[in-house]
C-alpha positions, 0 to 999 in steps of 0.5 A: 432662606433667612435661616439657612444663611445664618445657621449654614456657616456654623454648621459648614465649620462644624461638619464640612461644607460636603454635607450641603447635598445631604442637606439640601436633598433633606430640605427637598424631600420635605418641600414636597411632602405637606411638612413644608413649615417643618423645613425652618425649624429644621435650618434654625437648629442645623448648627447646634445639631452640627456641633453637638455631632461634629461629623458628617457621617453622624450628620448623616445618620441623623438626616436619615432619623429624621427623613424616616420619622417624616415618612411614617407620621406624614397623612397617617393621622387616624387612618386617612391619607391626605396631606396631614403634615408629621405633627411632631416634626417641629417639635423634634426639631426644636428639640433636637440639639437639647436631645443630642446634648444627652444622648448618641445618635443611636440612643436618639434613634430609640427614643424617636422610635419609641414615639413613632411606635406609640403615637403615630396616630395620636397627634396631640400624644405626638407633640407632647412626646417629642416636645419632651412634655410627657411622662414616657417621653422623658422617661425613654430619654431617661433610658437611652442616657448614658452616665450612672442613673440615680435609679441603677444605684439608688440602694447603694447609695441608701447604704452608704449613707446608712454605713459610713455616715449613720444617716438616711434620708430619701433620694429625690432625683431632679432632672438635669436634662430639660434645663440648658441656661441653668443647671439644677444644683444639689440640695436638701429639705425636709422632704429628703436629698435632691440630686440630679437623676444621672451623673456621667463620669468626669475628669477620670471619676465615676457617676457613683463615686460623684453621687457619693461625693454630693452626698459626703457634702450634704451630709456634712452639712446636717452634721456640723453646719447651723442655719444664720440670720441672713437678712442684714449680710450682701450677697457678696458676704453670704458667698463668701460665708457659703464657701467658708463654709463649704470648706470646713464641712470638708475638711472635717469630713476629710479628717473622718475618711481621708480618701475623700480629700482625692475625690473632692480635689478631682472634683473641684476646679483649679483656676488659673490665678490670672485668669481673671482680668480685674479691670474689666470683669468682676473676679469675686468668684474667681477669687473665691473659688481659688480660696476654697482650692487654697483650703483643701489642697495643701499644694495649690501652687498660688502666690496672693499674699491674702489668700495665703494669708487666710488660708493659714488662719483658716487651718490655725482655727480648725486645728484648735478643734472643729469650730462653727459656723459663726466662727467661720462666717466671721472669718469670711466677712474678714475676708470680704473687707479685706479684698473686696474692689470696686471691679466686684461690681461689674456685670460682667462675671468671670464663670470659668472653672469656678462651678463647683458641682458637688456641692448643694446650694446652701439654701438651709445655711440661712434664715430670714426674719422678714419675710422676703423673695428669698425664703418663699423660693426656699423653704414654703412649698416643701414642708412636709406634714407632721404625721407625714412618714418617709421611712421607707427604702429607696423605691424600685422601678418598674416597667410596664406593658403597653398592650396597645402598642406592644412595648415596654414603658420604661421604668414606670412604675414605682414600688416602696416596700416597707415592713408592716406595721405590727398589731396583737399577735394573740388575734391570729392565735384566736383565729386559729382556735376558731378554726381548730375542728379545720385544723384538725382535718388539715393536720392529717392531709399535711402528714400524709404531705409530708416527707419522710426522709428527713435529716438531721442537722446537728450542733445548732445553737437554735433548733426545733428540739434538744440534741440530748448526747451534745447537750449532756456532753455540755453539762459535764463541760459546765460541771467541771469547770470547762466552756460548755458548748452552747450548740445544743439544739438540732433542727431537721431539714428534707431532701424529698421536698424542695418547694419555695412560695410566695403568698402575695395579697391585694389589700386594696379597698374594696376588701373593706366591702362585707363578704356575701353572705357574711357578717365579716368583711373579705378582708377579715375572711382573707386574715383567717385564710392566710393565718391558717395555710401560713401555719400548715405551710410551717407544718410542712416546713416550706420556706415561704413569704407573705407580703400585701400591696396596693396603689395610688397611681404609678408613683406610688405602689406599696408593698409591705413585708408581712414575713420574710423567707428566713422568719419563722412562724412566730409572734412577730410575724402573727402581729403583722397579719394581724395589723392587716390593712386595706386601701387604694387600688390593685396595681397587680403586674408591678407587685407580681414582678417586685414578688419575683424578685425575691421568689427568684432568688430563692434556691428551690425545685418549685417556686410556687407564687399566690397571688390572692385577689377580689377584683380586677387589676386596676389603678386611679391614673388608668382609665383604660380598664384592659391596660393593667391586664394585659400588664398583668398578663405580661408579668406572668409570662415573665414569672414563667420565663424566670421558673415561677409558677404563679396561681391566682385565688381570686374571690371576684364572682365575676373573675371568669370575665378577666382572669382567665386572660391573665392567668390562664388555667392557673385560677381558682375563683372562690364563689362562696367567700365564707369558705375561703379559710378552709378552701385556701389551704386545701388549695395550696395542698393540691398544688404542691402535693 
């Protein structure tokens, strides 16, 4: 009743005193249900709930959330029907102003959905979901956000930093949904860029171009901003520096691409000059913010003498050049005494329209000699390693497969594709001489594959063979004085044979183990076996591509280019096989879909992806072994929804248990593994003959 009586009014003003009914009935239906103690957090967070909807018809909606939510998740706890309350009901509810501050009210039906669907039978599952403290909970919040994820425009961004600025660094979002009292602020460390996971659009500026506005920042900061002995200046001196600071990175970035001088003043807030009462209220900030207007927009329209005053010696001193940071902080600290009062003080600080949110924190602008807090909540636990490598793209997210729930799992897994390193090419060459009597044999199956209906493709500076009538025609050119043409060569390409293919290797671990019957390990029989149908599938003049993958967790799925589509059968490509490489687990869904990304670009009649294996589909942070399975599973019907034709070579003898659930009929399992150079090869024959 307590409750009611403080947060009714509130929520009366914010909806109309009509939605009483609505309420009350919702408070009944919960009185007589086992979810009774659930009616208090329902009353404490009814007004934030009111403001954040602002109408009665979305009050309505979301009572109805909530009376269903109750329905399904009162006494169904593992199948018994008694009078166990909804064990996550209050936890909803203290969550539910902080979840509709991020989503509508139909994305929050989703999201409750989602956990209803997962967890109704789970308690523990249950509370942690919609107190927001697990994984998938955060991520369907994630997906139900409006605004611009990082996610969705991650390689944009990774190209605009290679493109404009000539920097790359790693993106590592941060989220700004679980912190209501104090906002995360963009910053940077040796362990990448920090920026927020989603930006919505603000004040007619789109969340991409903010994204791009946060990174200018940063970057101009690694650029021209040098670190300063911070352990003898207040903190009023070090903002003041801070700010200083901030302007002139953007005023030379300005200078570079003047664009971003519209986008930086949208961005920035301009307070009224009395906004601040001085007598009562410390105005540093106020004034500061003001200042750093003055600094960037020529037509700031304010009267302070001082102000003015700086804000021309500031522009003197960058017009002479680009200046530095020890030149700017002297300024600053001139303008410290200059204005400082003695109201700067006061606890009590004017916050309006002074948060700048394009900008980083500032933390790499200071060092300290002594040790103190300042640093420890810096710099300590994000060093990273000296042999620690961060060379990769931006990852791509995944979903993945909840067979046990029969949904999707939202952007769950994580696949970094890089380049793989490079070994000795003249290996592979040793390879293939070794199976030379094999070739010879393949070399006839691959004639008679062969189409005949080549044609000839012309006046190519880069070619299979020399065109001769060009090529003399060239010659006299050259004899005579005249540019010679360089298209002298011509390739040949077929109209009868349209195949494009993926060839995907599991290079997890167990790879290392020694093949039976062998003195050679799986993965030095795989090595043969690639190295020979990558060269009969050149003979044959497929386009294809090789890559390999393996896991460590969901976060961390690695997929490692051996060649590209475009690349041809070369030295290059052979020193890549060469450096073959195993390790970790064998997260197999994510790595066929990332595949199908690139094999579904490709414009052929068969898309043709093998997939080669020694076990089954599994990973360190999965302990239910049918999980990755039935992803697995679920990968494949979506290859062959996109016309992809994915065929399993597996060299697990106790294969039959599992694959067949995954791939069908489209398997073959390899008992003798010492025969996988010669069976590999023929196999891809068969398939595309």
């Amino acid at each position: 009743m307590l409750a009611f009586m403080e947060e009714w009014p509130g929520a009366a003003k914010a909806v109309g005193e009509a939605a009483l009914v609505s309420v009350m009935e919702a408070v009944r239906v919960m009185q007589k249900s086992p979810n009774g103690r659930a009616i208090t957090p329902f009353l404490e967070t009814l007004a934030p709930v009111a403001r954040r909807l602002k109408s009665q018809a979305l009050l309505q909606d979301y009572l109805a959330i909530t009376l269903d939510f109750m329905a399904r998740t009162t006494g169904s706890i593992h199948g018994h029907h008694t009078t166990f309350p909804s064990p996550g009901l209050p936890e909803f509810f203290a969550q539910a102003p902080n979840l509709l501050s991020q989503l509508s009210v139909a994305g929050l039906k989703n999201w409750v959905e989602y956990g209803i669907r997962n967890y109704r039978t789970h308690p523990e599952r249950q509370k942690d979901y919609f107190s927001l403290q697990s994984a998938d909970s955060r991520a369907v919040l994630q997906r139900e956000r409006h605004g611009t994820l990082l996610m969705d425009v991650e390689r944009k961004l990774d190209l605009y930093l290679r493109g404009l600025w000539q920097d790359s660094e790693q993106l590592v979002p941060y989220s700004t949904a679980f912190d209501e009292i104090r906002k995360p602020i963009p910053y940077y460390d040796k362990l990448g860029i920090r920026v927020p996971d989603v930006y919505n659009d603000a004040h007619g500026i789109s969340g991409l171009d903010r994204y791009r506005a946060v990174l200018a920042h940063i970057v101009g900061h690694r650029r021209w901003s040098a670190a300063l002995i911070a352990d003898n200046w207040s903190p009023f001196q070090r903002m003041a520096v801070e700010f200083f600071e901030d302007c002139r990175i953007e005023t030379l970035l300005i200078r570079e691409y003047p664009g971003l001088r519209h986008l930086f003043l949208v961005l920035h807030p301009h307070p009224l000059e009395a906004a601040c009462n001085p007598e009562t209220t410390s105005c540093l900030r106020h004034r500061l913010v003001m200042l750093s207007r003055a600094l960037l927009d020529p037509d700031h329209g304010y009267a302070d003498a001082d102000l003015n005053d700086f804000a021309a010696r500031f522009h003197a001193m960058l017009g002479e050049g680009d200046a530095s940071t020890q030149e700017i902080a002297a300024l600053a600290l001139s303008y410290v005494a200059k204005t400082r009062r003695q109201s700067d003080q006061f606890a009590k600080v004017h916050f309006a329209d002074t948060v700048i949110d394009y900008r980083d924190d500032n933390r790499q602008l200071w060092k300290f000699i002594e040790s103190g807090d300042e640093e420890e909540s810096f710099d300590e636990p994000r060093k990273i390693e000296p042999d620690q490598q961060l060379n990769s793209l931006p990852p791509r997210h995944y979903q993945e497969w909840d067979y046990s729930s029969q949904t999707y799992r939202p952007d769950w897994v994580s696949v970094y594709e890089a380049l793989h390193p490079s070994g000795n090419a003249a290996d592979i060459d040793r390879l293939l001489a070794k199976h030379g009597a094999l070739a010879k044999r393949l070399k006839k199956m691959l004639d008679l594959l062969k189409p005949q209906d080549k044609v000839r493709i012309r006046y190519q500076e880069e070619g299979s063979e020399l065109d001769l009538d060009v090529a003399i025609r060239s010659l006299i050119d050259f004899k005579g004085g005249a540019t010679p043409d360089p298209r002298i060569n011509m390739s040949h390409r077929t109209n009868g044979r349209n195949i494009a293919v993926t060839l995907l290797l599991d290079l997890s671990e167990s790879l290392n183990e020694k093949a039976a019957g062998s003195d050679q390990t799986i993965l030095e029989l795989s090595q043969e076996a690639v190295s020979l149908l990558a060269w009969a599938i050149d003979k044959l003049g497929d386009p294809f591509a090789i890559a390999g993958f393996h896991s460590n967790t969901r976060h961390d799925v690695r997929y490692q280019h051996i060649k590209g589509y475009g690349e041809h059968w070369n030295d290059e490509v052979k020193a890549r096989l060469a450096a073959m490489a195993a390790g970790y687990s064998t997260r197999m869904g994510a790595a066929m879909r990332h595949a199908a990304h690139y094999l579904g670009a490709r414009s052929a009649d068969k898309k043709l992806m093998l997939i080669l294996t020694d076990g089954m589909p599994s990973d360190v942070d999965v302990h239910d072994e049918r999980l990755l399975i039935e992803d697995a599973r679920q990968a494949v019907k979506e290859l062959e929804r996109q016309g992809i034709f994915p065929y399993c070579i597996s060299l697990d003898p106790k294969a039959d248990e599992y694959v067949g659930d995954i791939f069908g009929r489209h398997y073959t399992v390899i008992d003798h593994i010492e025969r996988l150079p010669e069976r590999l090869p023929q196999l891809f024959m068969a398939l595309t003959k």
